[in-house]
C-alpha positions in Angstrom: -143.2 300.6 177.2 -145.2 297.0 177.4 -146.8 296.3 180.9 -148.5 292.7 181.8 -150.8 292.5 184.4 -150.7 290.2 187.2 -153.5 287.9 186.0 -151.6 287.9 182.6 -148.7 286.4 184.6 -150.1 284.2 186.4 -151.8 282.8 183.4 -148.9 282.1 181.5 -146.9 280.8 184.9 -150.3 278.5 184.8 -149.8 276.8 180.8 -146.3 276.9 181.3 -146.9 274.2 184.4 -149.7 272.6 182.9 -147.4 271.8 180.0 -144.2 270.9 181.8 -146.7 268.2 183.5 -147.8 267.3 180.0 -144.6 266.6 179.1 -143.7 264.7 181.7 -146.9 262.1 181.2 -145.9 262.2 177.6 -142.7 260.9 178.5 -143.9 258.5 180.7 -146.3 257.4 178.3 -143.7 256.9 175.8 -141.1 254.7 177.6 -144.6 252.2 179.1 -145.3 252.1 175.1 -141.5 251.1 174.3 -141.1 248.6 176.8 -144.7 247.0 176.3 -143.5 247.0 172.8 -140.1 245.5 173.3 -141.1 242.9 176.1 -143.9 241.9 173.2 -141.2 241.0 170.7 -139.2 239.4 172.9 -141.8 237.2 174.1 -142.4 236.2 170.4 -138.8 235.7 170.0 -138.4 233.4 172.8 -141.6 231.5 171.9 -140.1 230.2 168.3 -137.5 228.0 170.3 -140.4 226.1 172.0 -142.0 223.0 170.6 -145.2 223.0 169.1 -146.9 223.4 172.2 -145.3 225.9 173.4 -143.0 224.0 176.2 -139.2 224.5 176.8 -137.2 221.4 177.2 -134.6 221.4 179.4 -131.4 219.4 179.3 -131.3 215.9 178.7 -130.8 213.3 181.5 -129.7 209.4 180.3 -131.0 206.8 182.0 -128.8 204.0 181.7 -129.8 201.5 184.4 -129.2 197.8 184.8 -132.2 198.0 187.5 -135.8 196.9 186.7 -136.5 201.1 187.2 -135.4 204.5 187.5 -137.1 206.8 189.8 -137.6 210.4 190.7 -138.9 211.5 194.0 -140.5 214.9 193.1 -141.3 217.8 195.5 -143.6 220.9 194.8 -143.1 223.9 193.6 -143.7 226.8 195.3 -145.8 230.1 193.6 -143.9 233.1 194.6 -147.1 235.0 196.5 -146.7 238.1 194.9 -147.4 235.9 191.5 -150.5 233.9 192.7 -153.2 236.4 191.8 -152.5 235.1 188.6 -153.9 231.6 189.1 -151.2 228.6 188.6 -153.1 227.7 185.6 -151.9 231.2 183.7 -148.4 230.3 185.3 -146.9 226.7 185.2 -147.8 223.7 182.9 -145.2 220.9 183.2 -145.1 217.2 181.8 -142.0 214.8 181.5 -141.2 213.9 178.1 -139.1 210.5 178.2 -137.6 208.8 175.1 -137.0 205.0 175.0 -133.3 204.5 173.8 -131.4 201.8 172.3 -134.0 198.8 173.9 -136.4 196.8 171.9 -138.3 196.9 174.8 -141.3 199.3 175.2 -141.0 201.8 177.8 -143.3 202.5 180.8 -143.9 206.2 182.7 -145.6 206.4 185.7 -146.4 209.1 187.8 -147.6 208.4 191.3 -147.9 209.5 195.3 -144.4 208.3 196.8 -147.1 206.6 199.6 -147.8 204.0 196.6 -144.5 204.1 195.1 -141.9 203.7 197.6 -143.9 200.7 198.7 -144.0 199.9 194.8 -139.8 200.3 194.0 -139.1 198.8 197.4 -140.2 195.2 196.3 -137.3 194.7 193.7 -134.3 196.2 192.6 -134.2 199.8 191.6 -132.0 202.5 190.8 -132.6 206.6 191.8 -130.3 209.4 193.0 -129.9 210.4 196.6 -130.4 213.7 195.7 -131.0 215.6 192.8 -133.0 219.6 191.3 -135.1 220.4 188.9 -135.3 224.1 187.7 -138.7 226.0 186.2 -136.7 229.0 184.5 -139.0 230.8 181.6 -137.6 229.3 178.5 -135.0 227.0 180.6 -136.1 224.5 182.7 -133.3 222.3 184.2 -132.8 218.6 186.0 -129.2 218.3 187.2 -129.0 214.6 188.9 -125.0 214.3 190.4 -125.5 210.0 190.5 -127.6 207.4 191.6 -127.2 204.5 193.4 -129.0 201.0 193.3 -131.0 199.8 195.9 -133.1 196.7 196.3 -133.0 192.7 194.7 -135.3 191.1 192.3 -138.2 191.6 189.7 -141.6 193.2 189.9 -143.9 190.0 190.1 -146.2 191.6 187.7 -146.1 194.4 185.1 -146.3 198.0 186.0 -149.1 199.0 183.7 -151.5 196.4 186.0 -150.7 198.1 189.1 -154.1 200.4 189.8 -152.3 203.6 191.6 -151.0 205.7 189.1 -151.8 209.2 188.6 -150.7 209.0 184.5 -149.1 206.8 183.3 -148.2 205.1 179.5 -146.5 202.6 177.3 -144.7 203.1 174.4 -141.6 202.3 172.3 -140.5 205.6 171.0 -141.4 209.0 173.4 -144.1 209.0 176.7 -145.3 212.8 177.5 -146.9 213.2 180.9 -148.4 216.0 182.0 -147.9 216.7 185.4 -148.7 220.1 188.0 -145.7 220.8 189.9 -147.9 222.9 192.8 -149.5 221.1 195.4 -149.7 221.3 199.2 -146.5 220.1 201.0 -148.6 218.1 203.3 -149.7 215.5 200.5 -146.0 214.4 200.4 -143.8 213.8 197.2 -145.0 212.5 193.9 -142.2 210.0 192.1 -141.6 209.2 188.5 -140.8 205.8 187.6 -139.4 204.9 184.0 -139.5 201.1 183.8 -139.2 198.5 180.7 -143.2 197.7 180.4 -142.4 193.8 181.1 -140.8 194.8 184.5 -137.5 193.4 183.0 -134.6 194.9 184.1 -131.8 197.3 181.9 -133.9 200.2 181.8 -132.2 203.3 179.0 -134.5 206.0 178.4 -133.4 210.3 178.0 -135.5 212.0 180.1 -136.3 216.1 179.9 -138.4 218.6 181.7 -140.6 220.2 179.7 -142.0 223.4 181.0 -144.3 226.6 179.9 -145.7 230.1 181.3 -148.8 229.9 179.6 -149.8 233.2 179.6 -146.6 233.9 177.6 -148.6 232.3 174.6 -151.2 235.6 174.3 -149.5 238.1 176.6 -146.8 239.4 173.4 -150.3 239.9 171.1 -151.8 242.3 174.3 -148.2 244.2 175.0 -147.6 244.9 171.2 -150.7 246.9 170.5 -151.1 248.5 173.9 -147.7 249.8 173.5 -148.5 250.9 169.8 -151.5 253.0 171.1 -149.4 254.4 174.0 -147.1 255.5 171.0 -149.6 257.1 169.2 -151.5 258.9 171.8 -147.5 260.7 172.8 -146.9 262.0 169.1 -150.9 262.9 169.4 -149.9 265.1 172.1 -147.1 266.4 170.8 -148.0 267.3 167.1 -151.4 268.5 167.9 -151.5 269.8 171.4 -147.8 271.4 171.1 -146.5 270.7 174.1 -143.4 273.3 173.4 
């Protein structure tokens, strides 16, 4: 007849606990590996359909515009607050990526406070929609414009490029990238983009896309992918060599 004291009992009640919460962390452990694994990949996945540096292009919009310009009054974006630990440096990097089309003409891009542009567009005939989106999706950024109207009569009296308030602005006869931060305080106003012919002259055609990037999305796949591989490791540590069962 075997007996078993009670500190033998409790003893084994005590690594049969301690092992059920072993298991537990293991398991815990092992799905935080997985899915730092997995979201790593797909991050890598996702970042072979960006350009070169990284950006997203969204859809295209056509210009097409018998006015001497087209313009975009831009408001801010805002930073969800739960996000803005992260700095909007680490989050959002935007520019406008504009592509002259079917015009012998070189093309201007000018970004500038709609204090100096509305003054600017107001002086001669210009066209721009009465309302319109833009969209910063991961991977998808989006402009949906519904129409435009034309507003205004005449010609600049001068070109654009010699007007002294732009923010960035630049001249070409293929493709104009701007950079541009979409965050900034709501009390500075809008910001507009104005795509012109660089003589001022008027039948304006350009395609006109959003580009857009998380940046930390560059480097965060390279920290998930081998923080989930030792998380991996460390579980089938545990379970070959500390036999959990």
């Amino acid at each position: 007849m075997i007996s078993l004291s009670a500190e033998s009992v409790v003893s084994e009640k005590g690594r049969r606990r301690s092992r059920i919460i072993l298991f537990v962390v293991c398991i815990l452990l092992l799905i935080l590996g997985v899915s730092a694994i997995l979201g790593g990949v797909v991050i890598l996945v996702l970042n072979q359909g960006t350009d070169e540096d990284g950006f997203a292009l969204s859809n295209v919009y056509e210009v097409r515009s018998s006015a001497c310009a087209f313009a975009l009054w831009v408001s801010p974006a805002k930073i969800p607050s739960y996000l803005s630990w992260l700095g909007t440096e680490n989050l959002v990097e935007t520019k406008w990526v504009v592509e002259s089309v079917g015009s012998s003409n070189e093309l201007f891009v000018g970004w500038t406070k709609a204090d100096d542009g509305e003054g600017y567009v107001n002086s001669f005939r210009f066209e721009t929609p009465p309302s319109w989106n833009w969209f910063l999706w991961p991977y998808s950024p989006e402009i949906t414009v519904p129409s435009s109207a034309v507003y205004g009569t005449g010609a600049p009296s001068r070109s654009p490029a010699e007007e002294p308030f732009w923010l960035a602005s630049d001249t070409s006869s293929a493709s104009v990238e701007l950079d541009w931060s979409p965050v900034w305080d709501i009390e500075e106003g809008r910001n507009i983009l104005i795509i012109m012919n660089s003589d001022g002259s008027s039948d304006v055609e350009a395609d006109v896309q959003l580009a857009f990037k998380v940046p930390i999305f560059g480097w965060l796949p390279y920290l998930l992918i081998p923080v989930g591989a030792v998380l991996v490791l460390v579980v089938v540590f545990l379970f070959r060599w500390k036999k959990i069962f």
